[in-house]
C-alpha positions as CSV (number, residue, x, y, z in Angstrom):
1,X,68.0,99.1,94.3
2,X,71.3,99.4,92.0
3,X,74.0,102.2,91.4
4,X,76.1,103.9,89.4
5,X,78.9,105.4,90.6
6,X,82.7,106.9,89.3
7,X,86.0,107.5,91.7
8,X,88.0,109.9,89.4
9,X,92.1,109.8,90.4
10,X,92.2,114.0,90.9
11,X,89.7,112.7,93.6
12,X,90.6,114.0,97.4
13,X,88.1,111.6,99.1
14,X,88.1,108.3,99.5
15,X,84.3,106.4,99.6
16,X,83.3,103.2,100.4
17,X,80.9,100.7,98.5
18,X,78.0,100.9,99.5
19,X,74.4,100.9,98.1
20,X,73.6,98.9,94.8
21,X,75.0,99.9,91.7
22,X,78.2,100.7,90.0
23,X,81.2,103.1,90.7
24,X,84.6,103.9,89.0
25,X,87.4,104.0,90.5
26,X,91.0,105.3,89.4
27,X,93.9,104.5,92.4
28,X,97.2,105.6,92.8
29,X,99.8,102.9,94.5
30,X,103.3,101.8,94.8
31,X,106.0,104.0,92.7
32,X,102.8,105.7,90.6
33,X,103.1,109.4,90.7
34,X,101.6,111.2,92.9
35,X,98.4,113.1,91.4
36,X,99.4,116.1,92.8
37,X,102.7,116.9,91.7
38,X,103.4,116.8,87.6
39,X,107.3,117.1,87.4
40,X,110.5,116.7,88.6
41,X,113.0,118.8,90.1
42,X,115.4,119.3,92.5
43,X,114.1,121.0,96.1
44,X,116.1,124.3,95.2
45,X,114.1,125.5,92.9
46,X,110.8,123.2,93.6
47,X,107.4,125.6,92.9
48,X,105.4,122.5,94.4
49,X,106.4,121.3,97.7
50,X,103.3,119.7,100.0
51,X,102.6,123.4,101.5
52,X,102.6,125.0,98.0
53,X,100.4,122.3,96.8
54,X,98.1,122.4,99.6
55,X,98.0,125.7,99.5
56,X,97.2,126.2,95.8
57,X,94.3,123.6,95.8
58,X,92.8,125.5,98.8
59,X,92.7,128.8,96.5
60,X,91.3,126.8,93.6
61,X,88.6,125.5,95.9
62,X,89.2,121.9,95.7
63,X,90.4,121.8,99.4
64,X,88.7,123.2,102.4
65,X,91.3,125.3,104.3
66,X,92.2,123.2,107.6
67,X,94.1,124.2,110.2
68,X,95.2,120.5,111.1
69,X,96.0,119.6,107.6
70,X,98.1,123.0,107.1
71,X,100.3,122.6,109.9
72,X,101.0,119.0,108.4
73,X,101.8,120.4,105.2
74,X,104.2,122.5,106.6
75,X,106.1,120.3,108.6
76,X,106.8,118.0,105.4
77,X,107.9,120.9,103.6
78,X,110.4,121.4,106.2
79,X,111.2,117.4,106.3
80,X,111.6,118.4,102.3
81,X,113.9,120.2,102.2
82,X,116.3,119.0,104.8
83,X,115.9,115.4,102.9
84,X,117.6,117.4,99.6
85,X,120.9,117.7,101.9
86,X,120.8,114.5,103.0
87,X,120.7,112.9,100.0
88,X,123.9,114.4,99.2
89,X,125.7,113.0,102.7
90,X,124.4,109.6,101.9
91,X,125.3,109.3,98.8
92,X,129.0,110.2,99.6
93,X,128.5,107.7,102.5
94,X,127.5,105.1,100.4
95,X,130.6,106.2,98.1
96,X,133.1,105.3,101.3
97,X,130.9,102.6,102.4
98,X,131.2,100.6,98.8
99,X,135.1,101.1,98.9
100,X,135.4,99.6,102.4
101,X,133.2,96.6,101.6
102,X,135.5,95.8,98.6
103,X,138.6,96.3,100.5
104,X,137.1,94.0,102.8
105,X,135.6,91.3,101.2
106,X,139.2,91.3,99.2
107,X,141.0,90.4,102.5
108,X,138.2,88.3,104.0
109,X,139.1,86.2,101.1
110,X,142.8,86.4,101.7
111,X,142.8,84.8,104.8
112,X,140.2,82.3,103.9
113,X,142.9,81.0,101.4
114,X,145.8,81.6,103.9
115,X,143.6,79.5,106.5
116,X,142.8,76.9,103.3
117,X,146.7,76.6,102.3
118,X,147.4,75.4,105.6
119,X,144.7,73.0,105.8
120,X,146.1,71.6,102.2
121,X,149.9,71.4,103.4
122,X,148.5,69.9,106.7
123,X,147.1,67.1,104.6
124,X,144.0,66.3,107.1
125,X,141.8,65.8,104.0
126,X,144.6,64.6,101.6
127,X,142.4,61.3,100.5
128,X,145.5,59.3,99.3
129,X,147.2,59.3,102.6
130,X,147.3,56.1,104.1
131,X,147.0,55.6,107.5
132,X,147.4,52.7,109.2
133,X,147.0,51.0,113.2
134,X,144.6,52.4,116.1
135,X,147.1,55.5,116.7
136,X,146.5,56.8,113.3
137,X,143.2,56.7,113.2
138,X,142.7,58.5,116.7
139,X,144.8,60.8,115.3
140,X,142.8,61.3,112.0
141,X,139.8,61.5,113.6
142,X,140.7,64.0,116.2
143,X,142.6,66.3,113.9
144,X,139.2,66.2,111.4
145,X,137.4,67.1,114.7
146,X,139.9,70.3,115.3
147,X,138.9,71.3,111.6
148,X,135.2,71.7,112.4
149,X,134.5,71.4,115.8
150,X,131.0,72.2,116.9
151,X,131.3,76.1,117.7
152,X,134.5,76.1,115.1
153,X,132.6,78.1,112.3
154,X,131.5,81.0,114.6
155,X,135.0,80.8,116.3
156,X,136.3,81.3,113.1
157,X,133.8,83.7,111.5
158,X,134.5,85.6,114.7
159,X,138.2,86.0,114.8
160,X,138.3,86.2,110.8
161,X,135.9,89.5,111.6
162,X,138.6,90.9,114.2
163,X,141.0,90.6,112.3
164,X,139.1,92.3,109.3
165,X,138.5,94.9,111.6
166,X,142.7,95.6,112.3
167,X,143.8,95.6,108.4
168,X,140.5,97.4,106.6
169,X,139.2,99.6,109.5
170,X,135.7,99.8,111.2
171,X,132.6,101.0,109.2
172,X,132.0,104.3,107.7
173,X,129.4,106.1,110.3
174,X,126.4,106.7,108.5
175,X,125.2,110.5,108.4
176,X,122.5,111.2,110.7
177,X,119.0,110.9,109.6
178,X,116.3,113.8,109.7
179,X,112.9,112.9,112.2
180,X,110.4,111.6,109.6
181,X,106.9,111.8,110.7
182,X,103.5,110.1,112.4
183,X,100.1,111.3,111.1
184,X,97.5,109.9,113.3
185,X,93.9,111.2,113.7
186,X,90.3,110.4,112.3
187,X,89.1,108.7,109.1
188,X,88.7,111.0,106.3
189,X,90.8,114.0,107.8
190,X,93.7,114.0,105.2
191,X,96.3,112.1,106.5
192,X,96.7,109.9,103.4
193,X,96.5,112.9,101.1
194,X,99.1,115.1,102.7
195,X,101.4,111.8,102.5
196,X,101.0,111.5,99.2
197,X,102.0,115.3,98.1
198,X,105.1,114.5,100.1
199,X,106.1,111.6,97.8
200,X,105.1,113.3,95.0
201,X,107.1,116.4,95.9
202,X,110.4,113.5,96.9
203,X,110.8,112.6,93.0
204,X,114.2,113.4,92.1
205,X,115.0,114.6,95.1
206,X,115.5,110.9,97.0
207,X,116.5,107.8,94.8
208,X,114.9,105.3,96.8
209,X,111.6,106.0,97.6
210,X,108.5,103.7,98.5
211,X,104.7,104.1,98.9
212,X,103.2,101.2,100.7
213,X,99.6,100.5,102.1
214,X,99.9,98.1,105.0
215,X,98.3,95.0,103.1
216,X,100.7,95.8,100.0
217,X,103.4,95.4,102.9
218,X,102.6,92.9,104.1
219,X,102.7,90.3,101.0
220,X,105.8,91.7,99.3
221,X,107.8,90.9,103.3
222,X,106.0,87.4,102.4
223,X,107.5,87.2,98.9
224,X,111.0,88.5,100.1
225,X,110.3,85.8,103.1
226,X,109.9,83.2,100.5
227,X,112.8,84.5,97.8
228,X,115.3,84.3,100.4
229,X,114.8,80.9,101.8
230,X,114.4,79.5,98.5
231,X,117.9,81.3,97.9
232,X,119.2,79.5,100.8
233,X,118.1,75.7,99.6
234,X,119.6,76.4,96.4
235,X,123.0,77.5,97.7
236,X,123.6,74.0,99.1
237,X,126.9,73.1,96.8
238,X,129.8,73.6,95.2
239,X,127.9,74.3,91.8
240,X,126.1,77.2,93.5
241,X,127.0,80.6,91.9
242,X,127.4,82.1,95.0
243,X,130.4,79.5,95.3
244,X,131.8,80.3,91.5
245,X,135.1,82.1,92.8
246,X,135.9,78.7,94.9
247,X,134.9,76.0,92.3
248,X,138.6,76.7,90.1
249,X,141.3,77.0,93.3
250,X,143.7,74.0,92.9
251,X,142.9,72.8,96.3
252,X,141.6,69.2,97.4
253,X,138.0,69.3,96.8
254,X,137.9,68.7,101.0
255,X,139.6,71.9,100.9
256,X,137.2,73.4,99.2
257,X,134.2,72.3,100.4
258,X,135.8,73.8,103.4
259,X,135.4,77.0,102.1
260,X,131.4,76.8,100.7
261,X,131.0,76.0,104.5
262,X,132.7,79.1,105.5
263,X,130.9,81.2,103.0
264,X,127.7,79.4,103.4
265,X,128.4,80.2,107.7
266,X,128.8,84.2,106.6
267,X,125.5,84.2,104.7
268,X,123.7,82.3,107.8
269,X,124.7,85.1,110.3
270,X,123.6,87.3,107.7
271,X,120.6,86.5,107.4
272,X,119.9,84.5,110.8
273,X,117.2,86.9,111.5
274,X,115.2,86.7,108.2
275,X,113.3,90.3,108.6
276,X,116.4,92.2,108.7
277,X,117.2,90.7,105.6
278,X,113.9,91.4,104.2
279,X,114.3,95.1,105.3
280,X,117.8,95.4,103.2
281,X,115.6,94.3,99.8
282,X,112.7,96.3,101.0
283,X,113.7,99.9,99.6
284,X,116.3,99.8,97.2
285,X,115.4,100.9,93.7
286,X,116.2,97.8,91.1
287,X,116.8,100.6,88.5
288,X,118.9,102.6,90.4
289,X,122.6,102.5,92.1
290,X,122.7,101.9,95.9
291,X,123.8,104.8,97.0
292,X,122.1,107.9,98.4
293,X,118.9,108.5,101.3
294,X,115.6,106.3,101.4
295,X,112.4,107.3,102.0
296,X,109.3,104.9,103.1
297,X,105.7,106.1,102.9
298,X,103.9,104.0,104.9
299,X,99.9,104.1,104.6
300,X,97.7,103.0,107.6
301,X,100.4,101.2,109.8
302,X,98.3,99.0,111.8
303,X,99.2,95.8,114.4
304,X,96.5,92.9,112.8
305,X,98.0,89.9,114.5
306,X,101.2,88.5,116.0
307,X,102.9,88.6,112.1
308,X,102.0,92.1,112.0
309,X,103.9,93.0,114.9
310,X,106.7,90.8,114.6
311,X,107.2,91.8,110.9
312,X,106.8,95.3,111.2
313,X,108.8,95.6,114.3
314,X,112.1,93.6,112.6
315,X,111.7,95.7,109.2
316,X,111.0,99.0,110.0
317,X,114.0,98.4,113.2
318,X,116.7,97.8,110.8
319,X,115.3,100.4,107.8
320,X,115.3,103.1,110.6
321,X,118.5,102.1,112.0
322,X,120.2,102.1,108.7
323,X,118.9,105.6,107.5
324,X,115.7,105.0,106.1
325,X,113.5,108.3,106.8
326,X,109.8,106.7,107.8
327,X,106.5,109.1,106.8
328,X,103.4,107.4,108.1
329,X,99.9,107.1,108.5
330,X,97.3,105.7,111.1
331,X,94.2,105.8,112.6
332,X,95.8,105.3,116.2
333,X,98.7,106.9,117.9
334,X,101.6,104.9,118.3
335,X,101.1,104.1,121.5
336,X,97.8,103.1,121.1
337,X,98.5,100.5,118.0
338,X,98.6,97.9,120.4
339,X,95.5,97.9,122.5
340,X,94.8,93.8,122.3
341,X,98.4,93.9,124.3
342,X,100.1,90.9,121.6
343,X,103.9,90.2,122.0
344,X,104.2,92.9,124.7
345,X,107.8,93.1,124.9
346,X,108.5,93.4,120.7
347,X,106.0,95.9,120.5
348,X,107.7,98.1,122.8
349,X,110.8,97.9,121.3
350,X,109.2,98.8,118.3
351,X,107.3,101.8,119.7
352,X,110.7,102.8,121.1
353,X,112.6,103.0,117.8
354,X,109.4,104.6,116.1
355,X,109.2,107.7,118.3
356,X,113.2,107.9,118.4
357,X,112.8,108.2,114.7
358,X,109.7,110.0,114.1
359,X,107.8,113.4,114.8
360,X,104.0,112.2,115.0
361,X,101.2,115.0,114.8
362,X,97.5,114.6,115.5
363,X,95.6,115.7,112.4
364,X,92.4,116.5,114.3
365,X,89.8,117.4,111.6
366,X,86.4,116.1,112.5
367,X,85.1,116.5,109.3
368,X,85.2,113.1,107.4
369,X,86.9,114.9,103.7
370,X,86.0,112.0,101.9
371,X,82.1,113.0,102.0
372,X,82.2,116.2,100.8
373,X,82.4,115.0,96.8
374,X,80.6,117.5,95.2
375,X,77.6,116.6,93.5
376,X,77.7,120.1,90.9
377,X,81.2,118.9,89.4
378,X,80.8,116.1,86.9
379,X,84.6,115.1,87.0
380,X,83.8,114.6,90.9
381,X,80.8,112.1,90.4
382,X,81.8,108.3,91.1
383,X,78.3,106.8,91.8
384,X,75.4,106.3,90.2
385,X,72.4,105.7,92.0
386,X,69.5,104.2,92.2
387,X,69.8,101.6,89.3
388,X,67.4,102.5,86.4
389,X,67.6,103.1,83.0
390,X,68.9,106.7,83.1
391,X,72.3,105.9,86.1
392,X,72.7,102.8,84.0
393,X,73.3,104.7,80.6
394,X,75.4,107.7,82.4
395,X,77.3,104.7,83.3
396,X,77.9,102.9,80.0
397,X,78.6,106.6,78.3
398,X,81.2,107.3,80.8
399,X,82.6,103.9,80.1
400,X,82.7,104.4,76.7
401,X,84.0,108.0,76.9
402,X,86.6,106.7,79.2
403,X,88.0,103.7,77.1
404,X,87.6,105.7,73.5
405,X,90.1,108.6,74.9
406,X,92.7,106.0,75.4
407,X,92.5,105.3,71.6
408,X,92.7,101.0,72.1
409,X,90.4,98.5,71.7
410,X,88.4,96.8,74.4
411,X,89.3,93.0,75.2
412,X,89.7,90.3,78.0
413,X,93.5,90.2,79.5
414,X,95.7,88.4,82.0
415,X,97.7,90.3,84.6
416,X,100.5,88.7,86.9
417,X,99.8,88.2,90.0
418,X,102.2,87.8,93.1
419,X,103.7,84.4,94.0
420,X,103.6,83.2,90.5
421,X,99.6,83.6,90.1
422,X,97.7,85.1,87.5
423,X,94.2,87.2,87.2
424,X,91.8,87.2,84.2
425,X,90.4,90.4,83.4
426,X,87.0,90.1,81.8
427,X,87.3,93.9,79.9
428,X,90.1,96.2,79.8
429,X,91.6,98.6,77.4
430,X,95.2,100.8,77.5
431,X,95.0,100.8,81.5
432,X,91.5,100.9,82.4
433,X,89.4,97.5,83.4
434,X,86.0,96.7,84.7
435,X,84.5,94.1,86.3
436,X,81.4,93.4,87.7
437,X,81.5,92.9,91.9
438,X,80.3,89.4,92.0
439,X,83.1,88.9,89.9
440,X,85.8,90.9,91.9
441,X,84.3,89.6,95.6
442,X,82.5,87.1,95.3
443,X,85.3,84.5,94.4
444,X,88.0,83.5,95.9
445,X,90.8,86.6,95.4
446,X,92.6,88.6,97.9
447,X,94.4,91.7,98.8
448,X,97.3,90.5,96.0
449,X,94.7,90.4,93.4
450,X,93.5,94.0,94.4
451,X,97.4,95.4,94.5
452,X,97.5,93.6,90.6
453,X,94.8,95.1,89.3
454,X,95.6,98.7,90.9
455,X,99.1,98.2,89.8
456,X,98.0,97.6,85.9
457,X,95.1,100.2,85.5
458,X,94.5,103.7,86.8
459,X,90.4,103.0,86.0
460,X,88.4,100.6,87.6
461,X,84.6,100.5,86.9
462,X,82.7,98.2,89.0
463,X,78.8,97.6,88.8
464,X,76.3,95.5,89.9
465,X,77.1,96.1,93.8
466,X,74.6,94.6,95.8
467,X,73.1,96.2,98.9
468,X,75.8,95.7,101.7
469,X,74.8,93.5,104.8
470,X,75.7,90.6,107.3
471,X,73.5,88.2,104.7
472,X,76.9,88.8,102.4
473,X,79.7,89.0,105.1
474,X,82.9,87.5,102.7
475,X,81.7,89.5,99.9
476,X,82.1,92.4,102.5
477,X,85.6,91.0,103.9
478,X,86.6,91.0,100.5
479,X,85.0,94.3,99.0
480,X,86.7,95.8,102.5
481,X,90.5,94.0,101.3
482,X,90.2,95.9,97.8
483,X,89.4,99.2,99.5
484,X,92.1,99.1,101.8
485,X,94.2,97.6,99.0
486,X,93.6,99.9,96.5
487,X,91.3,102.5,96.9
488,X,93.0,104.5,99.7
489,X,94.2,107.3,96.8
């Protein structure tokens, strides 16, 4: 048997792909707004914060009234509105914290050419001096060992810092962050939704905002993993443009690559543990200034595998320790994210900075949401099933109806994929594709090719499904990554 089936993007349930047919689907990801909120504002004088939302699709009848998903609602229209305040204290904390970077990054260089004059007039590197006889070269050699020594850098590095830390002053304190919040409960009971209206309802309130599904997550911390070592083996001489500021002081070119060394030492300990680093490109806004409050909505948080662990422990550690307020979703309590017991000790410490940092609330509904499409509502119908000549024409005529309101014409395209891949999209037109599923999961794509294709089109029709068992486990693997990937909106 085949279907027919259609996922519209003012749909509040989420469905899985099953039977044999064809369905529709229209996802919401990343920095996409958030179907349920149509404009922004500022909090003061907001009409559509999560609770007013929630609230107003109850009365309209496209939400059942839930006690569990209420309660929610409310509890990020508190977190709201006490995120509006905070912008404003980070933002002038970011205004200090940009002046006393600059001050000191201006006298970090001072000294570095106070310490490189000396070296010059002490002529260790001078390459014209001749010396001559066993004395002077035990002397040469042990005054070129003073200059770098094995643990001379970090001696260095470290003293340069104390010294920084007299002249400019320490570190503007950050403002304290409000709890963000846990949702943990059953499949299908709202969690995702109710995170959503809360992002929705954060436009223009908080300039760095993020919405990631855990699979999303997981290969952009791979593509920052990679950007930054790649970084690192370019920055290897003096023609590096990290090094431009050094490459036109009139000092002995021993001098100065003294001084890459130095800076290429300070970029090391900055980035010596690679995840923080990844964390401190993970939220900020490319369009935007650095300054003011972040905010990371973060769908289905979930411990895979050691990487998992590892990378979500060193990321969200350093985003909640430098402000970041975390809204998140899961099937499992914290506490229980962990039941195969991998890297014991980093999980803990992990745990122990998520409920330092977060409120977490059951949402208890027993009633799977996503099953109550209703069958009476054509703008609610995303299947179409059994296969025959009647589901198959709905399906074409919604296809058609579908692709003639965007006013384009229908053709074949090419969308970027992540690491520097591509994706060939048989049919698309003006941001709505489709594909057939031996197509999208029977070959060899992943979770990157789902967050592509969910990133360039807000309709996806899929048909030909086949009936779903073991007989086809990768096509299932696969048909699985794309849900969780995409369809999770």
């Amino acid at each position: 048997m085949r279907a027919s089936s259609v996922l519209s993007q003012m749909a509040l349930c989420r469905r899985s792909l099953v039977g044999r047919g064809s369905l529709s689907l229209r996802p919401t990801t990343g920095g996409a707004p958030c179907r349920y909120c149509h404009q922004s504002r500022s909090f003061s004088d907001r009409r559509s914060g999560p609770l007013a939302i929630y609230r107003r699709m109850v009365s309209e009848g496209k939400l059942q009234q839930d006690m569990y998903q209420e309660k929610v609602a409310s509890e990020l229209e508190d977190l709201l509105g006490r995120l509006e305040q905070y912008e404003k204290e980070m933002e002038g904390y970011h205004e200090k914290l940009v002046i006393w970077e600059k001050n000191r990054e201006s006298e970090r260089r001072k000294l570095l050419l106070e310490e490189a004059e000396i070296k010059q007039q002490d002529g260790v590197w001078i390459e014209n001096k001749k010396r001559s006889g066993f004395l002077n070269k035990l002397i040469s050699r042990r005054r070129s060992a003073d200059v770098e020594p094995g643990v001379g850098k970090m001696v260095s590095y470290l003293n340069r810092e104390k010294k920084l830390d007299t002249v400019v002053g320490q570190r503007p304190v950050a403002p304290l962050a409000p709890k963000g919040i846990y949702l943990y409960g059953n499949v299908g009971s709202g969690k995702t939704m109710l995170m959503d209206m809360f992002y929705g309802a954060t436009e223009g309130i908080v300039k760095h905002r993020r919405r990631f599904h855990f699979h999303e997550a997981m290969l952009e911390i791979h593509e920052h993993m990679h950007d930054i070592w790649k970084n690192q083996a370019e920055e290897k001489s003096l023609q590096s443009s990290a090094f431009s500021w050094i490459a036109g002081l009139s000092f002995d070119t021993k001098v100065k690559e003294w001084l890459v060394g130095e800076e290429k030492y300070k970029k090391e300990v900055q980035t010596k543990h690679i995840l923080p680093a990844v964390a401190d490109k993970f939220l900020i806004d490319r369009r935007a200034d650095k300054s003011g409050a972040s905010i990371l909505c973060f769908d289905e948080i979930q411990t895979v595998d050691v990487f998992a662990i590892v990378a979500l422990s060193g990321i969200m550690s350093r985003l909640l320790s430098t402000g970041t307020v975390l809204v998140a979703t899961s099937n499992r309590a914290p506490e229980d994210l962990n039941q195969d017991g991998m890297q014991r000790d980093i999980f803990l410490e992990f745990l122990s900075t998520l409920e330092e940092n977060c409120q977490k609330f059951f949402v208890g509904s027993k009633t799977d949401y996503r099953r109550l499409i209703p069958t009476n509502n054509v703008d609610q119908i995303h299947y179409f099933w059994p296969s025959n000549s009647n589901t198959r024409r709905e399906y074409e005529l919604m296809w058609h109806e579908i692709t003639a309101k965007t006013g384009g014409y229908i053709t074949s395209t090419t969308i970027s994929v992540m690491f520097g891949r591509s994706l060939e999209v048989p049919e698309s037109c003006n941001g709505v594709a489709r594909f057939d599923f031996e197509y999208l999961c029977g070959r060899p794509v992943g979770a990157a090719d789902y967050i592509a294709i969910a990133r360039n089109y807000h309709t996806v029709f899929i048909s030909e499904i086949p009936v779903m068992s073991m007989k086809i486990r990768d096509k299932l693997t696969a048909a699985a990554e794309a849900g969780a990937s995409n369809w999770r909106h």
